[in-house]
N, C-alpha and C positions, 0 to 999 in steps of 0.2 A: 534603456534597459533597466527594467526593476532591479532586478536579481543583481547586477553587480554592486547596488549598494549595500544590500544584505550580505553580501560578497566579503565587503570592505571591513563590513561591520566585524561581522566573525574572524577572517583573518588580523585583526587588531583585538580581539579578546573582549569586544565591549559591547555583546550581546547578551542580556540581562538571561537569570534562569530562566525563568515566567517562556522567555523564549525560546531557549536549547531544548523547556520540557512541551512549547507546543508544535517545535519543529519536530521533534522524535513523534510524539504522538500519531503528525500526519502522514508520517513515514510508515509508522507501526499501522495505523488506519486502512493505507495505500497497498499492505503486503497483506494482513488481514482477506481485503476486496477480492485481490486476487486469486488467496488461497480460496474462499469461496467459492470464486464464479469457477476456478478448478476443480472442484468436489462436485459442486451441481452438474457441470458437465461430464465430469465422470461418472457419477450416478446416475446421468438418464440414460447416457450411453449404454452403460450398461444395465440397466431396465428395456430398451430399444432391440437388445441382443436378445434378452431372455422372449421377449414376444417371438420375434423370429423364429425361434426353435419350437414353439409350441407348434 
């Protein structure tokens, strides 16, 4: 298991900045993606609907 030694790491306090700001980063990146691929799909969705009606 990777993760438990990153685990280890941070529960003992000895996770360097460099790291806490590339761990948030991939976090912020990871909710980013998703908000996107949510708006894309929202928006053809409803581009999809407006053809219909015509």
């Amino acid at each position: 298991m990777a993760g438990s030694e990153k685990e280890k790491e941070s529960e003992l306090g000895k996770s360097s900045f460099g790291e806490k700001c590339s761990d948030l980063a991939k976090k912020q990146r990871a909710k980013f993606y998703i908000l996107r691929r949510c708006i894309a799909m929202l928006v053809c969705w409803h581009e999809k609907n407006d053809r219909k009606d015509d």
